[in-house]
C-alpha positions as CSV (number, residue, x, y, z in Angstrom):
1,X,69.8,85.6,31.1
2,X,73.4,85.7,30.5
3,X,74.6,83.0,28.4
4,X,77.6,82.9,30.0
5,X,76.6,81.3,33.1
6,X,74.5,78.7,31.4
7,X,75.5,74.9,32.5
8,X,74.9,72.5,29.1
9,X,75.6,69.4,31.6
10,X,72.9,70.2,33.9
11,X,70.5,70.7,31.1
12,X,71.3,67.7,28.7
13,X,72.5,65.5,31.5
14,X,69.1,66.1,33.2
15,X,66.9,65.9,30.6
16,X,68.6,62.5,30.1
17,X,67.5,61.6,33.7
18,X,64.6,62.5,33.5
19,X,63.8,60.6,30.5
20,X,65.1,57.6,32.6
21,X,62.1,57.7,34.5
22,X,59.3,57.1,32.0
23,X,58.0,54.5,33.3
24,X,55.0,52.1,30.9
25,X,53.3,48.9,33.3
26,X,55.6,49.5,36.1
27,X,58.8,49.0,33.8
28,X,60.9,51.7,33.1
29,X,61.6,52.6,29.5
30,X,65.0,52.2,29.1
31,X,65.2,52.0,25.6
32,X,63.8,55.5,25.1
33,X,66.3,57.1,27.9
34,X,68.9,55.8,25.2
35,X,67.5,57.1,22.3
36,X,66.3,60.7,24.2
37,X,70.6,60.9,25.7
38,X,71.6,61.0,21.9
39,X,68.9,63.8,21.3
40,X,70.2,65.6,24.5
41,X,73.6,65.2,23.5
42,X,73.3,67.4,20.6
43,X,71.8,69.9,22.6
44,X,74.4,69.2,25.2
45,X,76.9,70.5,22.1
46,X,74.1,73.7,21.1
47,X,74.4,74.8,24.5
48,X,77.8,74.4,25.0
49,X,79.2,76.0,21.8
50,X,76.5,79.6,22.9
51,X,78.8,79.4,26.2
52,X,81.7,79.5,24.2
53,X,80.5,82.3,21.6
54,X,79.1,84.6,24.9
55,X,82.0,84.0,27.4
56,X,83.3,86.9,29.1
57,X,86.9,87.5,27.4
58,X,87.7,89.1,30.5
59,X,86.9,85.8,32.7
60,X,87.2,82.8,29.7
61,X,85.5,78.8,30.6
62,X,87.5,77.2,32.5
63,X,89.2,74.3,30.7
64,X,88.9,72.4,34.3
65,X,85.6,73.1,34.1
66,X,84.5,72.3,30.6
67,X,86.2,68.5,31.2
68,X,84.3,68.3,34.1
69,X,80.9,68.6,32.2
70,X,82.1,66.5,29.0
71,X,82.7,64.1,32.0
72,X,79.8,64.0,33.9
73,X,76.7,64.2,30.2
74,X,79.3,60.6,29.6
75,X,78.8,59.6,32.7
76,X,75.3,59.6,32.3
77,X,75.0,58.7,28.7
78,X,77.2,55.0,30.2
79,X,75.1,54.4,33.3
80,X,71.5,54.6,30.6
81,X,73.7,51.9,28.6
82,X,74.6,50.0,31.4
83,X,70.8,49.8,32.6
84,X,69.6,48.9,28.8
85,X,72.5,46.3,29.0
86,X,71.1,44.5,32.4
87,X,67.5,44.7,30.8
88,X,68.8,42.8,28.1
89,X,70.8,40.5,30.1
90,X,67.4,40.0,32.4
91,X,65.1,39.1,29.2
92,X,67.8,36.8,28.1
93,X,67.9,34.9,31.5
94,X,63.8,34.6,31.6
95,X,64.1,33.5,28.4
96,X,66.6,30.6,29.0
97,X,64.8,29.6,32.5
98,X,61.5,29.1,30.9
99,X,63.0,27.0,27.7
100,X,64.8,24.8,30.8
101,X,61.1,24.4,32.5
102,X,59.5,23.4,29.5
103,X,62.4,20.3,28.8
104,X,60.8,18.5,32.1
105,X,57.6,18.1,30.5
106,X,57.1,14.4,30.5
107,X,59.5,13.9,32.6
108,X,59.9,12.1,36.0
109,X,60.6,14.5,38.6
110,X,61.2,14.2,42.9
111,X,61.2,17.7,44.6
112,X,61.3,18.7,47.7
113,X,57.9,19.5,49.1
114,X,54.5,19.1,51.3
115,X,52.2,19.2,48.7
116,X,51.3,16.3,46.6
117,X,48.3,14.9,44.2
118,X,45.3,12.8,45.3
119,X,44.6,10.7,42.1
120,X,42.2,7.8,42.2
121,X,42.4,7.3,45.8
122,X,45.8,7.6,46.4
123,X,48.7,10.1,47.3
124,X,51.9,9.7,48.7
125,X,55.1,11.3,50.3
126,X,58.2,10.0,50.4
127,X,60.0,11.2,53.5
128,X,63.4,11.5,55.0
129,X,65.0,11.4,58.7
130,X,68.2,11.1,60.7
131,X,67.1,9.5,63.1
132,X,63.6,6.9,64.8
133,X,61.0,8.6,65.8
134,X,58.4,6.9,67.5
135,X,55.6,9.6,68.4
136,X,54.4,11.0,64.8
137,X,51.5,12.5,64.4
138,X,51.0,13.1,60.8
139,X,48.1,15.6,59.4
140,X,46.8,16.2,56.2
141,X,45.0,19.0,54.6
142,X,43.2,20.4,51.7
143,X,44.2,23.0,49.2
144,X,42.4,25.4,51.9
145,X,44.3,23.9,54.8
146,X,41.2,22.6,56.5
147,X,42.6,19.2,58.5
148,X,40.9,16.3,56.2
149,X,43.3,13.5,57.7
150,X,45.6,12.6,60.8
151,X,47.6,9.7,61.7
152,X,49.7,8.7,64.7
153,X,52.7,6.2,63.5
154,X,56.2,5.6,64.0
155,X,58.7,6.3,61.9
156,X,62.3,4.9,61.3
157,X,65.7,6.1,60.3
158,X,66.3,7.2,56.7
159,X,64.1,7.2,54.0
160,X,60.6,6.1,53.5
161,X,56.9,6.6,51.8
162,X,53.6,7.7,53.4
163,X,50.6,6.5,51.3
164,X,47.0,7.8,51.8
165,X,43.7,6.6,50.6
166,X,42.2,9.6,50.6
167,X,39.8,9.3,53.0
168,X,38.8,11.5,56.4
169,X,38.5,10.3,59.4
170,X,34.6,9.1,58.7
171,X,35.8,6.8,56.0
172,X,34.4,9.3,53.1
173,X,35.9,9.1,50.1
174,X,37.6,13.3,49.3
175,X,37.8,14.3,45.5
176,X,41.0,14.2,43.8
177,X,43.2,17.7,44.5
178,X,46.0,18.9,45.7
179,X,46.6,18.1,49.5
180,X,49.7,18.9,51.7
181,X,51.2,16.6,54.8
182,X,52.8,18.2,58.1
183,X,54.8,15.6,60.0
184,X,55.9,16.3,63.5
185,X,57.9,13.6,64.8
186,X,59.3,13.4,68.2
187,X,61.4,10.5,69.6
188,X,61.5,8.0,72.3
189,X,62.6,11.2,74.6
190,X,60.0,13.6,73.3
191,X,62.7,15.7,71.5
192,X,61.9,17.3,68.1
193,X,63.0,15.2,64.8
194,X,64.2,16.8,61.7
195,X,61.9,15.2,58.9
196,X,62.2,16.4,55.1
197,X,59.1,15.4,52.9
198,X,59.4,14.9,48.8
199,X,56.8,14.2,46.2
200,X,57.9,12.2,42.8
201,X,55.6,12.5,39.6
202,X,55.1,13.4,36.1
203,X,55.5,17.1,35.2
204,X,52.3,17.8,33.1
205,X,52.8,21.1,31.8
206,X,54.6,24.3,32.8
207,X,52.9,28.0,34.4
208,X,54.8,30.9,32.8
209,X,52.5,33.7,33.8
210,X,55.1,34.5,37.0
211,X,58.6,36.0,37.2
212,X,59.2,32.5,37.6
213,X,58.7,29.2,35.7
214,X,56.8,26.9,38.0
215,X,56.3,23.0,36.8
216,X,53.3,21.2,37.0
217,X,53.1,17.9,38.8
218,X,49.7,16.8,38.7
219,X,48.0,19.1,40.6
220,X,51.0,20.5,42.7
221,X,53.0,23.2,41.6
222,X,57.5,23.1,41.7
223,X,59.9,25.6,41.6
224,X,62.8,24.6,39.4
225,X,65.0,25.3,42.5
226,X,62.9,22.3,44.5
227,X,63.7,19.7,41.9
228,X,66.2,16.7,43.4
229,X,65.7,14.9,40.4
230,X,64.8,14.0,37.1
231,X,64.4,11.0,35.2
232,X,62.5,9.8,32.3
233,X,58.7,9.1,32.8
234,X,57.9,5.0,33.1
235,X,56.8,3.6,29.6
């Protein structure tokens, strides 16, 4: 093969690509693409100095040319940085996020939610609406969404609390667990009513094994993003 029409950015700039793609668990290894670009580099330079030495006198490299590859192996070599760089920032940002969950440990918390804790007997949601709504049916159901409970009430403007025993509609006395409440309020004209349910209680402890932090409030489980507030956990 004539050395003189060998291209040292195809074959450093691609072996550094391709070494971008090893991929360990799903996650690419970024890490190595950095170290195997420096490698490639030097052979990026081995390659390009035969060019040089072989180059037809009669038809010399192109200067335009030779920029053009320096250009492109740095291109490459930045954008393997650049994704090392976001891994980093990534990592960092988990990292930060999980130390934040672990604070509310202890701690008070309301957040926005259906789900709440049956604990000796009794659960509750607190619930919010703009305006009355006279024809509610409310319905309750276990952590495998079988109906265990339904109500018919009436509710009023603003803010105010749902408590259940924690019994079915037999009177039998369900285990402790996490249940979740669907409220569909209508009002005195049979139109649909907005209603936004919360659940208040003490976060417990926090699940890390997600891309997420999730906190533990009794036996339901909060997203950080769902928290409305915080406060400290009564004496």
């Amino acid at each position: 093969m004539d050395a003189g029409t060998v291209n040292p950015v195809n074959a450093g700039a691609n072996a550094g690509a391709n070494a971008g793609t090893n991929v360990v668990d799903g996650v690419s290894d970024l890490t190595g693409s950095s170290r195997s670009i420096a490698e490639n580099f030097n052979t990026f330079l081995s390659l390009l100095t035969t060019q040089l030495k072989n180059q037809n006198p009669l038809d010399p490299l192109d200067t335009n040319q030779f920029t053009q590859q320096m250009v492109q192996f740095t291109s490459v070599e930045q954008q393997l940085k650049t994704n090392d760089f976001l891994k980093a920032l990534t990592q960092s940002a988990q990292t930060a996020s999980n130390t934040e969950a672990v604070t509310f440990i202890g701690k008070q918390v309301t957040a926005a939610g259906a789900n709440s804790e049956l604990s000796n007997g009794n659960a509750s949601w607190e619930y919010s609406t703009t305006r009355s709504a006279p024809d509610t049916n409310i319905t309750i159901r276990d952590n495998l969404g079988a109906v265990v409970h339904t109500d018919k009430t009436s509710l009023a403007s603003g803010t105010g609390t749902f408590n259940w025993n924690g019994k079915d509609a037999n009177g039998n006395q369900l285990p402790d667990g996490n249940y979740s409440i669907t409220i569909n309020a209508r009002d005195a004209n049979g139109s649909y009513v907005p209603v936004t349910t919360q659940i208040t209680g003490t976060v417990t402890g926090v699940d890390l094994s997600g891309t997420i932090p999730v906190l533990m409030v009794g036996g339901a489980q909060v997203n950080l993003g769902s928290i409305m507030a915080v406060q400290s956990a009564a004496g």
